[in-house]
C-alpha positions in Angstrom: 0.0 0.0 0.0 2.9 2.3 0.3 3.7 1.4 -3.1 0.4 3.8 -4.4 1.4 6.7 -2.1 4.5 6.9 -3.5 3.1 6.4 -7.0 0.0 8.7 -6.5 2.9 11.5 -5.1 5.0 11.2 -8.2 2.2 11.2 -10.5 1.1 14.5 -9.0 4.3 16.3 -8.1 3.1 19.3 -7.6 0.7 18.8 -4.1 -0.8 21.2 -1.5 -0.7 20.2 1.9 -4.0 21.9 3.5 -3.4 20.8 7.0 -3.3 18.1 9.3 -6.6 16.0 10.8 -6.6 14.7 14.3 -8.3 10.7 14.5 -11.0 10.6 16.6 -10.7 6.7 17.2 -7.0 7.1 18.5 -6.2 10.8 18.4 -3.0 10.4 15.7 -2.3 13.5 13.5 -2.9 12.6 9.7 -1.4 14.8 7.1 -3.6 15.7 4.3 -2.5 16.5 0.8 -4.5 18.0 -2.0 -3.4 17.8 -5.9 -3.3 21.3 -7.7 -4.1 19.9 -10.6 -7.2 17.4 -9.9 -8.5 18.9 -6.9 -8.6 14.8 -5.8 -7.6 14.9 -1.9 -5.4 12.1 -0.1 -4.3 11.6 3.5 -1.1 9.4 4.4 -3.9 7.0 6.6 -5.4 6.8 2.8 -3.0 3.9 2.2 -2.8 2.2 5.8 -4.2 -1.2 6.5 -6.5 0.4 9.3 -8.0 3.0 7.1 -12.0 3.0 8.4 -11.7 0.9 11.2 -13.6 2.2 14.5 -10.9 0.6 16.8 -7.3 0.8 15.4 -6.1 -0.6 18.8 -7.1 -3.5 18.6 -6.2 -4.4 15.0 -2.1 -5.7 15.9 -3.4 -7.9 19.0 -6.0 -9.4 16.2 -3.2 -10.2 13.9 -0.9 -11.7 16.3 -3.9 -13.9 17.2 -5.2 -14.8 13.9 -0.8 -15.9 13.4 -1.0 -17.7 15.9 -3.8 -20.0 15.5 -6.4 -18.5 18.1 -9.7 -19.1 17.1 -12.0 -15.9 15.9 -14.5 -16.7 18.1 -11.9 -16.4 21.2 -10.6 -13.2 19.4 -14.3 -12.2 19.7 -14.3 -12.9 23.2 -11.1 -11.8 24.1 -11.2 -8.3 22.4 -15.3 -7.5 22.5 -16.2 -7.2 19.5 -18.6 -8.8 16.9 -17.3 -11.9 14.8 -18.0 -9.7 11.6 -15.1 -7.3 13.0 -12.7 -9.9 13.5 -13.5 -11.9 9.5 -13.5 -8.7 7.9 -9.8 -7.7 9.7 -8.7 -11.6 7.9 -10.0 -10.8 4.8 -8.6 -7.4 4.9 -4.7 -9.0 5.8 -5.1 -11.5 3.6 -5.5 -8.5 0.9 -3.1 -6.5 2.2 -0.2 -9.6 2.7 -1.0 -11.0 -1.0 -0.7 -7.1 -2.3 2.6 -6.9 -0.7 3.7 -10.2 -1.9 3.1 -9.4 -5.4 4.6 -5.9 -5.2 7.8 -7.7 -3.5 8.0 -9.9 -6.5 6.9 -7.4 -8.9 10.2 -5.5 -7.8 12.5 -8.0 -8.1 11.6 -8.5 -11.7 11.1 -10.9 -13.7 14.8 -12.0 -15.2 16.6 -12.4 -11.8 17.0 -16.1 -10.6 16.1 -17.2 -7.8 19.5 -18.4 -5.9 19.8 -20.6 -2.8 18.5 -24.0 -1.3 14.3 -24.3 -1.9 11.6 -26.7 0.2 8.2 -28.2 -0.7 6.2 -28.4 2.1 2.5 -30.0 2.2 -0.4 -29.2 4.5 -3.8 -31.4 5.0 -6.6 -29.8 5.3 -10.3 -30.3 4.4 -12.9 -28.4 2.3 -16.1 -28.6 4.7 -15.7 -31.8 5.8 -12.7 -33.3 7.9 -13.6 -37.0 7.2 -15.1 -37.2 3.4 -13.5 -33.9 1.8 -9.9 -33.6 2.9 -7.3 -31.6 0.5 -3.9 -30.9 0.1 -2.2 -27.6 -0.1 1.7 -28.0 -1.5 3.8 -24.8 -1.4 7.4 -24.0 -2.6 9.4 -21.8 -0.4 12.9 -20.1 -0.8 14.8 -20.5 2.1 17.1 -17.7 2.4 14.1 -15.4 1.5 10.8 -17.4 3.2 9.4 -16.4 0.2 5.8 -18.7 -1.2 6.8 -19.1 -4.7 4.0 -21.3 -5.6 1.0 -22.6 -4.0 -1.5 -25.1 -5.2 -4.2 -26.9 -4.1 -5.9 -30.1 -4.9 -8.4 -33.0 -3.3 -7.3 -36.5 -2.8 -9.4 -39.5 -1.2 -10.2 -40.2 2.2 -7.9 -42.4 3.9 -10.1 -44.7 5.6 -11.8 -47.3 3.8 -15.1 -47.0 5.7 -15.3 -43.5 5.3 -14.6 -44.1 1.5 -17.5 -46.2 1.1 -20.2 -44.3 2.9 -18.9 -41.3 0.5 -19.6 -43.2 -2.4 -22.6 -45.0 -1.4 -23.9 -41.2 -0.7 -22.8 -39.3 -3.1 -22.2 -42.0 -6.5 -19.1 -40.9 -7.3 -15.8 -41.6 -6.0 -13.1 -38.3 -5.4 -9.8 -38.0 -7.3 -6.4 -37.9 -6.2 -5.3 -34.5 -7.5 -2.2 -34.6 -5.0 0.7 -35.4 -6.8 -0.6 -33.3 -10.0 -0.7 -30.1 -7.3 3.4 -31.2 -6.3 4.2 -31.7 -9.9 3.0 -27.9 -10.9 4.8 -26.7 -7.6 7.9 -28.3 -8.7 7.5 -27.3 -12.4 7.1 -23.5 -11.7 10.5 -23.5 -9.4 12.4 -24.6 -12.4 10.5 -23.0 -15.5 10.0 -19.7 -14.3 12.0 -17.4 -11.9 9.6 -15.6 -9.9 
């Protein structure tokens, strides 16, 4: 997000500054800038990931808990506010972190190499339901960097034999193993391209 205030500023170069706003939610000073050219208006909390939120103080401790693996439904508890308050803040830094992750990779441009050791991790997960709808989520990482350079995901078959037999006797058909396909594309887009 810093990326467009720096872009919006050099695309209008020549800017007013009419004055400085103080937050009502946590009482920080917010310059304002005004383009002589457009008339079109900008503050520096225009491009922050708490822009429009009622309580800014509680928007780090929300983070660190979503990181963490606290539930949103503690985080509700925990902090006093609604469950809408705590989704919307995830959605919001999963915006923000996949903006950032692009820009990052945008900037190191397209012909450099990546350089150094790489891993392919794995993670099991499931769709809606643990037992009949588990998937797999492969990602390639630099090491040096902890950069994600590829993520994929993809469905494979319930381990259990039971479990595969009331899915098919419920549903007809039987689920696909997409797993080693979703490894295969992770492993294919370390070596063919290099971002």
């Amino acid at each position: 997000m810093i990326e467009r205030y720096v872009t919006l500023v050099d695309r209008h170069p020549r800017y007013l500054t009419p004055g400085l706003v103080r937050r009502i939610c946590d009482g920080r000073v917010v310059q304002r800038f005004q383009c002589k050219r457009c008339k079109r208006t900008f503050s520096t909390q225009t491009f922050r990931v708490d822009r429009g939120l009622r309580r800014p103080s509680i928007d780090f401790p929300i983070f660190l808990g979503l990181v963490s693996k606290v539930s949103q439904r503690q985080l509700t508890r925990k902090y006093h506010c609604g469950r809408d308050a705590i989704a919307r803040r995830l959605e919001r830094y999963g915006k923000h972190c996949r903006a950032f992750h692009e820009s990052a990779l945008s900037r190191r441009g397209s012909s450099t190499p990546w350089d150094g050791q790489f891993q392919l991790d794995e993670l099991e997960t499931y769709e809606t339901d643990r037992r009949l709808k588990p998937v797999t989520v492969p990602l390639l990482v630099q090491l040096p960097s902890r950069c994600i350079l590829h993520a994929a995901v993809a469905r494979f078959r319930p381990e259990n034999r039971s479990v595969r037999e009331s899915r098919s006797s419920s549903s007809g058909s039987r689920r696909k193993k997409d797993t080693n396909a979703a490894v295969n594309r992770a492993r294919k887009s370390a070596s063919a391209s290099p971002c």
